[in-house]
C-alpha positions in Angstrom: 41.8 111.3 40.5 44.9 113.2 39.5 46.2 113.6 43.5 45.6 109.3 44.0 47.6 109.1 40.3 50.7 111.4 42.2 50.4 109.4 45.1 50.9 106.4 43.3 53.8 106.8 41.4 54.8 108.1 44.5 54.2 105.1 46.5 55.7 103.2 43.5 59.1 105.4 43.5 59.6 104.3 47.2 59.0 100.9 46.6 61.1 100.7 43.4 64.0 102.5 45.6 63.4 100.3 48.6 64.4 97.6 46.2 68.2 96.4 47.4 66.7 96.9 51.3 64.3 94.0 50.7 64.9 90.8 51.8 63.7 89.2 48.1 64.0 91.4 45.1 61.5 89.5 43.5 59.1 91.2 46.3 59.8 94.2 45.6 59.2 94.1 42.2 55.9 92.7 42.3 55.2 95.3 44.5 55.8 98.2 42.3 53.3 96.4 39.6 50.8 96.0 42.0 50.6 99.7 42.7 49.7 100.5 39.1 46.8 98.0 39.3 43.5 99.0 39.8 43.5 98.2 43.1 40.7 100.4 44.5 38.4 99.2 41.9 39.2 95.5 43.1 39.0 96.1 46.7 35.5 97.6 46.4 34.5 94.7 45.1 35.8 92.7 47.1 34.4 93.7 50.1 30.7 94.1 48.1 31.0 90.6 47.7 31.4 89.7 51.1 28.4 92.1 52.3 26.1 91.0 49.8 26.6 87.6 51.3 25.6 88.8 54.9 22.1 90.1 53.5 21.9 86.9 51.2 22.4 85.0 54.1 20.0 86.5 56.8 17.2 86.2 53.9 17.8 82.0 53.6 15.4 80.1 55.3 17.1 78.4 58.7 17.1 75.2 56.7 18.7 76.0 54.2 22.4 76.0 56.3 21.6 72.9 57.9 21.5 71.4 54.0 24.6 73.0 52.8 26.8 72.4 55.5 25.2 68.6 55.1 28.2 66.7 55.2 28.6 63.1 52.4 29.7 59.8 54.1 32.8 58.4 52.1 34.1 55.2 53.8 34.9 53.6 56.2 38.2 52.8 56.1 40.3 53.5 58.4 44.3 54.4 58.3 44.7 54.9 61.8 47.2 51.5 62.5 49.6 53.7 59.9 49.6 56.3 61.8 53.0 55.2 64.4 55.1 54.3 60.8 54.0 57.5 59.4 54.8 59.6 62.1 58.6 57.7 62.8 58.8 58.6 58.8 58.4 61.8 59.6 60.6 62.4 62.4 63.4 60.6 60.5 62.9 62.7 58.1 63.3 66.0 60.9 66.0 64.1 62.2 68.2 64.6 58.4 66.9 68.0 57.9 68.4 69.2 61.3 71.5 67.5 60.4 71.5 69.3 56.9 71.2 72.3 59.0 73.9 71.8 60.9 76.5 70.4 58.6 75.0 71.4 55.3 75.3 74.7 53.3 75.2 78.4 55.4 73.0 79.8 52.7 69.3 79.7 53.5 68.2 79.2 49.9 70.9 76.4 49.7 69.9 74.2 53.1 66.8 72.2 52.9 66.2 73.1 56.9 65.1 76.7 56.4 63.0 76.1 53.3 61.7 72.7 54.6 60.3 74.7 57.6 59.4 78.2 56.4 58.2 77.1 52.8 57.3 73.2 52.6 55.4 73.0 56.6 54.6 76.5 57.3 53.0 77.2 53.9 52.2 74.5 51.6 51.9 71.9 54.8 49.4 74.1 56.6 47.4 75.1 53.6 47.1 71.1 52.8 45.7 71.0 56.7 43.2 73.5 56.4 42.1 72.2 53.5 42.2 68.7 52.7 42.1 67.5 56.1 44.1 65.8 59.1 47.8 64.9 57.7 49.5 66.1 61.2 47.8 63.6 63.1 50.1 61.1 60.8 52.7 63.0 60.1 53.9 64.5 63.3 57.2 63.8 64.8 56.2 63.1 68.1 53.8 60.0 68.8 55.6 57.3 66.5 59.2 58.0 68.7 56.6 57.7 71.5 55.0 54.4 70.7 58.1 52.8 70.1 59.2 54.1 73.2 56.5 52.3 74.8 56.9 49.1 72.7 60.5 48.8 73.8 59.9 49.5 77.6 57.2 48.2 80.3 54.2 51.0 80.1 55.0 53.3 82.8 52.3 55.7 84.6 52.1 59.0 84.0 52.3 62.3 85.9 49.3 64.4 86.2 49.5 67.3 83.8 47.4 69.9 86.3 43.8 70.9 84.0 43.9 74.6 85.2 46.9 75.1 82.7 44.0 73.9 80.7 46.2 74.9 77.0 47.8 77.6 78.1 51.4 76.1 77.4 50.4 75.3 74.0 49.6 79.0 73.3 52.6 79.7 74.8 54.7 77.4 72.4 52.8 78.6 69.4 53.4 82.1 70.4 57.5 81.4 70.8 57.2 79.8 67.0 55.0 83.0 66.1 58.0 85.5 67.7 61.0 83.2 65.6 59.0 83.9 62.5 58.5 88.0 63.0 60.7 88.9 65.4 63.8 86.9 65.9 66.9 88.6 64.3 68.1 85.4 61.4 64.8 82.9 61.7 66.6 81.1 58.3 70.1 80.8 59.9 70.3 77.0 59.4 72.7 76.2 62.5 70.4 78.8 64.5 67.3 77.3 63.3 68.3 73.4 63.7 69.0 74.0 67.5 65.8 75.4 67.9 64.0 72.5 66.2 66.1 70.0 67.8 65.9 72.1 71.4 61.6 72.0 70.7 61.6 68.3 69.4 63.9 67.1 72.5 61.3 69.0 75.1 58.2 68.0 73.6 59.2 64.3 73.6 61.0 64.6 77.1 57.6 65.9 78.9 55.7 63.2 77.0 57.9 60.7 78.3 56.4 62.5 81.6 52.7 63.1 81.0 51.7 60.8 78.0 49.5 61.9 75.1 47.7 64.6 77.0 51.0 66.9 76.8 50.9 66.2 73.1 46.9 67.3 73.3 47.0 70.1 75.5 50.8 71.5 75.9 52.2 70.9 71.9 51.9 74.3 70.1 52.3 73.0 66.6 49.3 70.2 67.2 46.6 72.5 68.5 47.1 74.5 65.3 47.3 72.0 62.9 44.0 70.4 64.8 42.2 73.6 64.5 42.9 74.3 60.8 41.7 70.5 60.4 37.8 71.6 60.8 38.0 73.9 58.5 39.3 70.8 56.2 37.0 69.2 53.0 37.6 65.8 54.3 37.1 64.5 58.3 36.3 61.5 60.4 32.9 61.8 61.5 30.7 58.7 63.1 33.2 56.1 62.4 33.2 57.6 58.3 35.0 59.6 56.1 33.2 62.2 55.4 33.5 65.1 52.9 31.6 68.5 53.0 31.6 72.4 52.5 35.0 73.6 54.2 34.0 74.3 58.0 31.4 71.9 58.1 33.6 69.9 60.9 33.1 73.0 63.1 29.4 72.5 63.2 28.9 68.7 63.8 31.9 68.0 66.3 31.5 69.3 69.6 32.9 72.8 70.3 36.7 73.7 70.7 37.8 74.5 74.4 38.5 78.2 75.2 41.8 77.6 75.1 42.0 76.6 71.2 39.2 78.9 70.2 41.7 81.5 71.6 44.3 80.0 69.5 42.1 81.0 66.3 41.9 84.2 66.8 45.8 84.6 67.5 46.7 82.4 64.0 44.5 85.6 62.2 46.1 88.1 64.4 49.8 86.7 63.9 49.0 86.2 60.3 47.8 90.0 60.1 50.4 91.3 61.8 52.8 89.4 59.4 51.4 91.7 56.7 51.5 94.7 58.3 54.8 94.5 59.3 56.3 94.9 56.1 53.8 98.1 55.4 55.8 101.6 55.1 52.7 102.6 57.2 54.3 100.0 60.4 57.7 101.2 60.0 56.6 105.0 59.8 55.0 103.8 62.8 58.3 102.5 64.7 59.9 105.6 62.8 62.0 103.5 60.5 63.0 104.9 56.9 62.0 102.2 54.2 64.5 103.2 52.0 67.2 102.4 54.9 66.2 99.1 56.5 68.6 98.4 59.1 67.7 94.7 59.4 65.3 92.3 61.6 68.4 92.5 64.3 66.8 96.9 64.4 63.2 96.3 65.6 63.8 92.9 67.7 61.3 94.9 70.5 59.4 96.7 68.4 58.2 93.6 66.3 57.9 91.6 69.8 55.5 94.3 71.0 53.5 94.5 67.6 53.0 90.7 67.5 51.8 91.0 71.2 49.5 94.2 70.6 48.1 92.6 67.5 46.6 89.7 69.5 45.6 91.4 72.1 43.5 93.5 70.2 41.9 91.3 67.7 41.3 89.3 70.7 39.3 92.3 72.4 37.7 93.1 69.3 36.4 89.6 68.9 35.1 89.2 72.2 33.3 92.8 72.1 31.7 91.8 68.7 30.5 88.5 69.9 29.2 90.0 73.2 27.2 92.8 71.3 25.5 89.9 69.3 24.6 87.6 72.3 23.1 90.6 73.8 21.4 92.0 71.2 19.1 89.0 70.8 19.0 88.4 75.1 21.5 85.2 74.7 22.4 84.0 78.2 25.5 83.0 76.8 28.6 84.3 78.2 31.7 85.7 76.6 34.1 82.5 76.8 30.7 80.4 75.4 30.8 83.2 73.0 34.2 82.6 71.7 34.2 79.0 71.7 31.4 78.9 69.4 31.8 81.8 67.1 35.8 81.9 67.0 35.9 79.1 64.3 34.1 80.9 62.1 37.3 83.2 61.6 39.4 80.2 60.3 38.5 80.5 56.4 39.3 84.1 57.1 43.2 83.0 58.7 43.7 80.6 55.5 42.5 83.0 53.4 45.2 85.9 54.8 48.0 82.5 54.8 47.6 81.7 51.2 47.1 85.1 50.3 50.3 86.5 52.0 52.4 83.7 51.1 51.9 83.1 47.9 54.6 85.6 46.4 57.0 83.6 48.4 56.1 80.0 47.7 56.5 80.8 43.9 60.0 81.4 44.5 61.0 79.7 47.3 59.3 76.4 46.5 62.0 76.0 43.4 64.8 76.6 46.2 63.4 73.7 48.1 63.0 71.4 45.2 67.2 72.4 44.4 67.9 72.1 48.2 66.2 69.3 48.8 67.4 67.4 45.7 71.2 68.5 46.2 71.2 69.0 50.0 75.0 69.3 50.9 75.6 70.7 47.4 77.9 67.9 46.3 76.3 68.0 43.0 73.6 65.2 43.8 70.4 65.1 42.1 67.9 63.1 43.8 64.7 64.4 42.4 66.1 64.5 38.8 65.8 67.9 38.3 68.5 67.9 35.4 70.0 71.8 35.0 67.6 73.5 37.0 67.2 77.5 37.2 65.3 79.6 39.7 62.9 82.0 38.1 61.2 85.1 39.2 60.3 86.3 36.0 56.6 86.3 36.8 57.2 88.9 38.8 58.3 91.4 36.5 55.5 92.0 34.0 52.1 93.7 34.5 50.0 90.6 32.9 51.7 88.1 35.5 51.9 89.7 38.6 47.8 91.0 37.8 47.1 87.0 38.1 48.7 86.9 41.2 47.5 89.8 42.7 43.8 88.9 41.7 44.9 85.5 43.2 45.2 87.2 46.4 42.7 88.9 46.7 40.4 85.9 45.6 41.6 84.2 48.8 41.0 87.0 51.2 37.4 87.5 49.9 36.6 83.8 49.7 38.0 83.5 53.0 35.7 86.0 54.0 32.7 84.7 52.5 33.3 81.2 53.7 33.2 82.6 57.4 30.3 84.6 56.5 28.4 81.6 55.9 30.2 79.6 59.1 29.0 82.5 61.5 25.9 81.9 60.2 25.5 78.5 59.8 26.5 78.4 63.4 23.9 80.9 65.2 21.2 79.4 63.3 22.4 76.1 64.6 22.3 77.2 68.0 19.6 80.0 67.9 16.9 78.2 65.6 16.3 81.1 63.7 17.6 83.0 60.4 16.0 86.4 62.3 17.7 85.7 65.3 21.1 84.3 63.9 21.5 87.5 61.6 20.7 90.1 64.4 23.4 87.6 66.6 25.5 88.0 64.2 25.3 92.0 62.7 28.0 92.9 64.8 30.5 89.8 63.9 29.8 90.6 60.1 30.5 94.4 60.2 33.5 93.2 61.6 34.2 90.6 58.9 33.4 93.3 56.4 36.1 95.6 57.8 38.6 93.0 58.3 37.8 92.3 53.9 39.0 96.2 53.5 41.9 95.5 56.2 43.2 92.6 54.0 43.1 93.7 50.5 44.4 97.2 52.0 47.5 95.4 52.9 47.8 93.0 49.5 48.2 96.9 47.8 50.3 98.6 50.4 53.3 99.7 49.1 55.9 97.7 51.4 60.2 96.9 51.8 
């Protein structure tokens, strides 16, 4: 024990030094506490939990998933006529944040564009869409703008959009919003980052002028994410009804994604994984960068680029070699891409559990920016929300007890995460294989990799990092 104690305080000294290179103090704090936590004795269990669930699971009767992932009809009401007034809402909405960051203040933690984006969508809206259910398909900015346009005009015909892209382009985009968020040199620059959202906005709504809804379908980054995390959601239209069920149960009674978005779900874990790791000493003794003299995101442009690309290339691999091991080891006939379209799902509790995991440190104190932003946004002392005197904290941050809760918070969503897909994998091959014995031996190699990928994640939540 004595050599892990050195290495520890070790490990802490760095991090404690690294402290003015980080890009939130607060971080770097929490950071330090986390490394005197018992950390192996929580990752151990961690991933126990998540193999005792594999040999829970392959001794259930086949049943026994079907009933469980039994969804309960709701209602049927419908909201869909809202949908065109929620979505002009919406853009309107964009449409002042851009402005804010153009005119407003330069400071990211004083414009609502750069928290509105970064904190309020990309962590608190996602983790509503993954779990409560469907809100982009009212609350994007595109097909409101897009029925009016058609309201106030003759319907005009459409282009063809050519099927072989198939949704290639929508990758694409997602993968351009994945390289502003690790790679680009100032991703919170508010005049840098209102272009951009104006530039995307403008071209989205431009080529669905052109090809209609199926650009919006097929081509729009931001909708085939938001449409995969949405069958992993508690609540879902199913048969006309509302329904409500275990999270994932979407994925089994709808009909099976397209290659195209399957891929996509295995590049959301990979980009979120590599969003982690890149803020590990072990990366940047990788790129041979000296955590205690950062030289900024503009240093490691390429090297961040190449990660993010490497990253999803390789989980990609690894899933496709883990489903193909399973298909074969029972004689399946299916092939990879069937493979991947019906098992890739399964790692989507796993992707929310690594977002809400990794994020959570900065939502705590970013979320209070965005309530000050977005109740003073051009900091002429307005305050819409009634905040009254209202003070930033980070306190939590700085004691053992707190940042413990937090921690253990973490870690509870990387583990459930991982249990949830457990049980999805599962659920899945005894859906389509009939069998518990034949869905566990399909899926031994998928859950040794869902074991390793527990020890992956909870290795990073304690990795000492900038």
């Amino acid at each position: 024990m004595q050599p892990r104690r050195i290495l520890k305080q070790l490990q802490l000294g760095l991090a404690l030094a690294s402290a003015p290179a980080a890009q939130a103090h607060a971080h770097a704090s929490e950071q330090s506490l986390v490394l005197l936590l018992p950390t192996d004795i929580y990752t151990g269990a961690g991933v126990a939990a998540v193999a005792a669930t594999v040999v829970l699971l392959a001794l259930l009767p086949a049943g026994a998933m079907a009933r469980l992932y039994r969804p309960i009809p709701l209602t049927r009401l419908s909201l869909k006529a809202l949908k065109p007034f929620t979505s002009l809402a919406a853009f309107a909405l964009l449409a002042l944040l851009v402005w804010a960051g153009l005119t407003g203040p330069r400071d990211p933690l004083s414009n609502p564009l750069p928290l509105f984006v970064w904190t309020v969508y990309w962590i608190g809206f996602i983790t509503l869409q993954a779990t409560l259910g469907d809100l982009w398909a009212y609350l994007n900015p595109w097909t409101g703008p897009f029925w009016l346009a058609r309201k106030l005009f003759r319907p005009w015909s459409y282009a063809r959009l050519p099927p072989e892209l198939g949704h290639t382009l929508g990758i694409i985009a997602f993968l351009g919003f994945a390289y502003l968020l690790l790679a680009d040199p100032a991703p919170s620059d508010p005049d840098r980052l209102a272009r951009s959202v104006a530039t995307y906005w403008l071209f989205t709504f431009a080529l669905t002028l052109i090809y209609g809804h199926r650009w919006l379908q097929r081509a729009e980054g931001f909708g085939l994410m938001a449409r995969a995390y949405a069958r992993l959601a508690i609540f879902g239209r199913w048969k006309g009804k509302l329904h409500a069920g275990l999270p994932g149960w979407q994925v089994l009674h709808k009909r099976p994604f397209p290659l195209g978005p399957s891929l996509l779900i295995v590049i959301l874990l990979a980009t979120g994984s590599f969003d982690g790791l890149n803020e590990t000493f072990w990366w940047l003794g990788l790129i041979n960068i000296n955590p205690l003299e950062f030289p900024g995101r503009s240093a490691v442009v390429w090297q961040s680029t190449l990660g993010l690309l490497a990253s999803n290339a390789a989980l990609i691999a690894v899933m496709a070699v883990t489903i193909a091991l399973g298909l074969r080891l029972i004689g399946a006939r299916t092939g990879i891409a069937q493979g991947l379209r019906l098992f890739a799902p399964s790692i989507l509790p796993i992707a929310l559990g690594y977002h809400i995991a990794h994020y959570l440190p900065s939502f705590l104190v970013d979320g209070q920016y965005a309530l000050v932003a977005l109740s003073d946004p051009f900091l002429t002392g307005a305050d819409y929300l009634g905040l009254g005197q209202f003070y930033v904290t980070t306190g939590f941050f700085n004691t053992t007890a707190t940042v413990r809760v937090i921690f253990l918070s973490q870690a509870g969503a990387v583990v459930a995460g991982h249990i949830l897909a457990v049980m999805l994998a599962h659920a899945i091959a005894v859906r389509d294989f009939g069998t518990t014995r034949g869905a566990a031996l399909s899926q031994a190699p998928l859950a040794a990799f869902m074991i390793a990928y527990t020890l992956f994640g909870l290795w990073l939540l304690a990795s000492p990092r900038f």
